[in-house]
N, C-alpha and C positions, 0 to 999 in steps of 0.2 A: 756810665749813666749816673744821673746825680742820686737816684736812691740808692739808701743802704742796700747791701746784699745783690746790687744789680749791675756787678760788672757783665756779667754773663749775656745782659741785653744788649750790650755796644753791640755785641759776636752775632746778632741776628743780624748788623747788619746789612751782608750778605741779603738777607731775606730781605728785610726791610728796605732797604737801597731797591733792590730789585723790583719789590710790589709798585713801589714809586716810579721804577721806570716804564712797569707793564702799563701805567694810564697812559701813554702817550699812545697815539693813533699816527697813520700814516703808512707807507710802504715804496721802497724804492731808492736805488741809488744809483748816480752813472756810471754806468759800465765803463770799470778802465779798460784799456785796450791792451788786448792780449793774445799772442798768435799762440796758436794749437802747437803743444807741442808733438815730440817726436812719438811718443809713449803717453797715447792719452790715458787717463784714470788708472795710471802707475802710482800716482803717491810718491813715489821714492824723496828722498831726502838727500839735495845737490851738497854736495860737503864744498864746506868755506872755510877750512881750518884760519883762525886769527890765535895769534899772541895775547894772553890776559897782560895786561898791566902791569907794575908791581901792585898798586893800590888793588886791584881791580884781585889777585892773587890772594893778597890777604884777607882781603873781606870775605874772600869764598870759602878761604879755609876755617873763618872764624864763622862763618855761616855750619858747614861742616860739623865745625864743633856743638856746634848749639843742638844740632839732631843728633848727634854721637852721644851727647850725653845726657841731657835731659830726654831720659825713657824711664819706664816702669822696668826697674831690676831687678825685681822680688818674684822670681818665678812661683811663689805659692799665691800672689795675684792674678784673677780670672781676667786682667788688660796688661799682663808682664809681653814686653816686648814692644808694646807700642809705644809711639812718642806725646810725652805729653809738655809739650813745649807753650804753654800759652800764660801769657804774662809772666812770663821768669823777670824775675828781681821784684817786684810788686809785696813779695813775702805773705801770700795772701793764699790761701788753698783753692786750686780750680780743678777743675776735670779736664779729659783730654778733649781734643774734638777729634770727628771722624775726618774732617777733611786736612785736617794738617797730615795724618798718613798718607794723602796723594801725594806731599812733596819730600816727605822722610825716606820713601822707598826709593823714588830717585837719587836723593844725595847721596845715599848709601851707596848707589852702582857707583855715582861720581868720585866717592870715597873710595871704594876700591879701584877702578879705572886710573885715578892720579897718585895711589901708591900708600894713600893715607892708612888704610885696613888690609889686612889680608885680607882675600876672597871669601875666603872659609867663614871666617868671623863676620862681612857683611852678609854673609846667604843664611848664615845662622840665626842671624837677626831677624833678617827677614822670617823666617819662616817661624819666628818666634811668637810675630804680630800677625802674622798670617793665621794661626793655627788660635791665638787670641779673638781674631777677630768670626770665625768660625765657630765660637762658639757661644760670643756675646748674644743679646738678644735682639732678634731683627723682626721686621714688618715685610710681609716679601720678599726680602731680602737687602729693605732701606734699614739707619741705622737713627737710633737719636745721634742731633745734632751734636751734644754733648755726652759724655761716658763719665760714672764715678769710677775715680781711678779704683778704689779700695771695694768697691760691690759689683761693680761692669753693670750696674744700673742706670739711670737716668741722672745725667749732670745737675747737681744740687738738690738730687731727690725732691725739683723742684717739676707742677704740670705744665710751666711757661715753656720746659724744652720738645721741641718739637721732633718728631723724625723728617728728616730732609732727604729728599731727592739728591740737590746737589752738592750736598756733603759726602754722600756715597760717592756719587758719581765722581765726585774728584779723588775720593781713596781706590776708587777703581782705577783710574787711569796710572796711577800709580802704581797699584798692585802691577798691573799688565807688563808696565815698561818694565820693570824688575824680573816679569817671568819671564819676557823676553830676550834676557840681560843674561839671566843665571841658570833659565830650562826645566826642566827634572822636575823635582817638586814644590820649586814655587811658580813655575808656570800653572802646574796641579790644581796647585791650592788658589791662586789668583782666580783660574778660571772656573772653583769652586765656589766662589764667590761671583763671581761673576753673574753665574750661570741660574743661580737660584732668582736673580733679580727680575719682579713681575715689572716692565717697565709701563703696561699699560695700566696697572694699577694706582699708580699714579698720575693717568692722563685725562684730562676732560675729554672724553670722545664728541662731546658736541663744539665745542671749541677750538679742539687739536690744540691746546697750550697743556703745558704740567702744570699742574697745581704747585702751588709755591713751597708748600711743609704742609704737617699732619701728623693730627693731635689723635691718634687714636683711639688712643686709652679713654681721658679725660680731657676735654676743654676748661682750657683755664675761665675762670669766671672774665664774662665780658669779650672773649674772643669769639667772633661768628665763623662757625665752622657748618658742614654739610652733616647729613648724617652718617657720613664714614670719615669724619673730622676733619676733612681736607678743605684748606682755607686758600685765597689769594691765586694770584696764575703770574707764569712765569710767560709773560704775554709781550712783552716789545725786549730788546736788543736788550741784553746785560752780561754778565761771565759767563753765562751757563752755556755755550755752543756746546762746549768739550759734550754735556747730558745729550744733545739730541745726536749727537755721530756714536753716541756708546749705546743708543736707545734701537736707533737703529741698526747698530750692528751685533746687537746681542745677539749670542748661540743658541737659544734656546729661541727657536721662532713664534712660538705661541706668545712669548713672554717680551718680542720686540717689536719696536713701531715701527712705520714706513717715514718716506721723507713729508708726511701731509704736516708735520709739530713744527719741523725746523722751515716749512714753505709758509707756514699761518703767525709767524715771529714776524711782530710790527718793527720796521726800521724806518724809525723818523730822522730825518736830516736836516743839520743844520753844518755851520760853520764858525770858524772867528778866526779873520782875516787870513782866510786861505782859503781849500778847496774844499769842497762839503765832502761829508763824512755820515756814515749813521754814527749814531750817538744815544748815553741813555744822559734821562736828567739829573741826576746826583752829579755829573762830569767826573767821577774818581776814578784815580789812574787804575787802578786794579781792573776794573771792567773790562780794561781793551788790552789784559795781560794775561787774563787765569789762562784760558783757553790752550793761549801763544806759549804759553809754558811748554806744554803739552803736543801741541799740533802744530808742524811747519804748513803757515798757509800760505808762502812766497812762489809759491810756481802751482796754485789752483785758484779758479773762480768755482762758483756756483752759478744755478741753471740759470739766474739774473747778470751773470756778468760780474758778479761782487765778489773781490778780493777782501779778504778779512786783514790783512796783513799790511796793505797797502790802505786799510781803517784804521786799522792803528798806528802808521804809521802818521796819517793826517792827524788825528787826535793826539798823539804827543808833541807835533809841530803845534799846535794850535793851546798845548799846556802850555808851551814855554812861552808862545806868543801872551799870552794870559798873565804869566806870572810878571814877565817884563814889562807889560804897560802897568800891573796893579803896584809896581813898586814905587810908585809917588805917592801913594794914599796905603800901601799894607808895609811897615817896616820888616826889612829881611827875605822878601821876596826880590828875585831880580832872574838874569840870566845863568848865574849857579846853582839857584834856591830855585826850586819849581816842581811842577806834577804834584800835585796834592791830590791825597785819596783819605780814603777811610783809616784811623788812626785812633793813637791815645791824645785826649786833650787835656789842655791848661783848666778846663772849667768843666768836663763833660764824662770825665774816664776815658769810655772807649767810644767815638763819634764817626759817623759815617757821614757827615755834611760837609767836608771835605772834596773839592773839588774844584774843577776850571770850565769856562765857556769854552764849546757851548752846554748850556745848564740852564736848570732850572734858577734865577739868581734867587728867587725867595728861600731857595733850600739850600743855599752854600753859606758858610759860617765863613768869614774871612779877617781872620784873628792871626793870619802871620804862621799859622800850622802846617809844617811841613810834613812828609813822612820822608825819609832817607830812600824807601824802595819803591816812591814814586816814581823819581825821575830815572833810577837804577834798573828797576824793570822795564824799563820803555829801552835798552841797549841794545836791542837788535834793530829797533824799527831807527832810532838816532842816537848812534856810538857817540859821536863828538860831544853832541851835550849832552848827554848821559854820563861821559866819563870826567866832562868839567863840573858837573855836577858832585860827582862823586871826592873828586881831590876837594872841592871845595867846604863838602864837608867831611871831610878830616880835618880840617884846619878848627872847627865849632869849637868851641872850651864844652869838654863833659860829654860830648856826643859821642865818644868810642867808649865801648867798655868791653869785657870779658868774650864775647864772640861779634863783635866786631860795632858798627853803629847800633845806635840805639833805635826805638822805634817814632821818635816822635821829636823835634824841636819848633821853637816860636823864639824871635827874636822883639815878638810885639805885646804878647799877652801874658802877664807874671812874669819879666825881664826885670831884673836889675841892673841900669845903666846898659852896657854893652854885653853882658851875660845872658845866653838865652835861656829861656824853660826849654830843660829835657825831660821827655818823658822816657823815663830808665827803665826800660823793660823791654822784653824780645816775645814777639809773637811768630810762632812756628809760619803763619799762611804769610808774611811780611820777610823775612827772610827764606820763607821757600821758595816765594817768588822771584829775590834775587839771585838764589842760588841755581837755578833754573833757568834763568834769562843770560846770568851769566858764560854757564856752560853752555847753554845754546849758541850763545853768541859766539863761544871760545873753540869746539869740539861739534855742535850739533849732536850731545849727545844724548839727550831725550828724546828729543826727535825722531833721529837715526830707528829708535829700537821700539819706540811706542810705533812707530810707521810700520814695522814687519808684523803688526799683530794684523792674521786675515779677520779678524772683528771692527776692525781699526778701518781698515778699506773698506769693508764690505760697508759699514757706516759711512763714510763719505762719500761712496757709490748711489747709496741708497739715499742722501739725503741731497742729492743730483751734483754735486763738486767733479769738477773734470781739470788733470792736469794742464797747465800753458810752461810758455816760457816766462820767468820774472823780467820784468823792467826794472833795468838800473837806476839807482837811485844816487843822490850823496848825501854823506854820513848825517 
């Protein structure tokens, strides 16, 4: 953001993107066609073992690195063990977030599982930010969006930071996949966490949406908040599915919803030059990935017929289609360069207006801004260009550095001749997303083990998902 002292506002993004997409009204999408399978509302996870790359190898391992090593080491810190990976290289002091620990506790199993860590040393970890986060201070069991690293108080000891829904919820999913991974006592501790979470404390009961965040404590001057500080609704289609299958399938039945939150979520639709799709209006590629991270939705519809999977699978056909017509008018976009999301910009810091039709066009900045884990996180829904994607930028001048691409280029705005603006920095939810889609895409292996938690089912039971057979698609 362009104010001093306001990197930290890009980071609501997330929130902000979101509130934006919940105006949108509507409901409805056509049912793709799907025979029942054999094993209905199994879940299970069909393994597809693929070959990584080389390219595709390296990046993961430099992804890897980036949550291996950027954490809290100072065990006499009240956040030691967690990762606080957000704007590394920037040189600039942040806080950690809570939701970058949904994709640290994963990479961690993928670190051990590919040989990187011994076992020991990633369960230790874990249980390091486990037993951290246990003790930090929570709201029912939600967390501020941001953590001082040094007090395990509120990020920048500033009242703009909110406690978030779905910042937990995505450190939850994480925790889970890792208890399910390693057992004992970080399954314990995960669903010691878990288990504390009031999920209906967070719910409009008269609307069946989540509230978007909440100011508890203090409202910031100028923010309209309720009188229990809860502001905004997480009201039409955006990242958040993974919240309503964890809401409902909480342990603690007092404290979890039914499927009425995830049946009252607007899905408006639109298209560009394909097949319609739900869609939110920011169009940034992250919305149609957090989830997918997380949840194989290739072999389930829900009680409408709708495949999440084969959504986003439309919506990153419909990025690239996007980026390829805008390359006569945006220099540097084309058929290598594409999937624009939320990101660091040339003019902005950190900017969430980033994005492809269908969108809002008065809310997409189109300055040539790429992010690298656009089109890189779209590789399961389309490997081919996803991975031309990827070789292509390795070739950038300046784009690779120390754990693998950077978070941000523009070949059109602050370019010198044929040099593009990089923005040099690594944000933990930006490469956990690669690293996640990657191995999904390579192993199924978040998938695989987020899938065995009976929380995990019972939430996508309850929120009416029934297995099918997938339809074959090309890459």
């Amino acid at each position: 953001m362009k104010k001093k002292g306001a990197w930290w506002a890009g980071r609501l993004g997330c929130v902000v993107v979101s509130l934006f997409c919940g105006l949108e009204v509507g409901r409805g999408l056509p049912a793709y066609a799907a025979k029942p399978a054999a094993q209905a509302d199994s879940f299970a996870v069909q393994a597809s073992p693929r070959e990584l790359t080389p390219a595709m190898a390296e990046e993961l391992r430099g992804c890897f690195d980036f949550f291996w090593n950027e954490w809290v080491a100072d065990p006499a810190l009240p956040t030691y063990g967690l990762n606080a990976g957000d704007y590394v290289g920037l040189k600039k002091t942040m806080p950690l977030a809570i939701e970058s620990q949904g994709f640290y506790f994963p990479v961690i199993v993928l670190g051990v599982e590919r040989g990187w860590i011994e076992r020991s040393k990633g369960e230790k970890r874990v249980l390091a930010a486990l037993d951290s986060l246990l003790k930090l201070k929570h709201f029912h069991g939600f967390f501020y969006h941001f953590i001082d690293v040094q007090t395990g108080g509120r990020g920048w000891h500033s009242d703009r930071v909110e406690v978030s829904n779905m910042s937990t919820a995505t450190m939850i999913a994480g925790a889970l996949m890792a208890g399910e991974y390693f057992g004992g006592e970080v399954r314990e501790k995960a669903g010691m966490l878990y288990s504390r979470i009031d999920w209906n404390w967070f719910l409009d009961h008269q609307q069946q949406h989540f509230y978007l965040a909440c100011h508890p404590e203090q409202a910031p001057e100028g923010r309209r908040v309720d009188g229990r500080g809860m502001f905004g609704h997480w009201a039409a289609y955006s990242e958040h599915l993974i919240m309503y299958i964890l809401a409902a399938g909480a342990p603690e039945p007092a404290r979890a919803t039914d499927g009425r939150p995830y049946a009252a979520m607007r899905t408006p639709i639109g298209s560009y030059k394909g097949k319609p799709f739900v869609f939110c209006r920011t169009g940034s590629a992250f919305v149609y990935q957090w989830t997918h991270c997380f949840i194989d939705f290739r072999h389930m519809v829900d009680a409408e017929g709708r495949n999440w999977f084969e959504n986003s699978r439309q919506a990153a056909l419909a990025a690239h289609r996007f980026a390829i017509d805008s390359a006569a008018t945006v220099k540097g976009l084309g058929p290598k360069s594409w999937g624009m999301s939320a990101c660091m910009s040339p003019t902005q810091g950190y900017s969430g207006h980033y994005g492809s039709l269908p969108a809002d066009r008065d809310f997409l900045d189109m300055d040539g801004t790429v992010a690298p884990y656009g089109p890189l996180g779209f590789v399961v829904f389309t490997p081919r260009r996803s991975l031309a994607a990827l070789e292509h930028m390795r070739t950038i001048p300046g784009l690779t550095g120390k754990y693998g691409l950077y978070d941000a280029y523009s070949f059109q705005t602050k370019a010198k001749d044929d040099q593009p603006w990089v923005g040099k920095s690594y944000l933990a939810i930006d490469k956990g997303i690669v690293a996640l889609m990657f191995e999904n895409y390579a192993t199924q292996l978040v998938w695989r083990y987020l899938h065995r938690s009976p929380h995990v089912q019972r939430g996508l039971k309850r929120c009416g998902f029934r297995a099918v057979e997938a339809a074959k698609h090309a890459p």
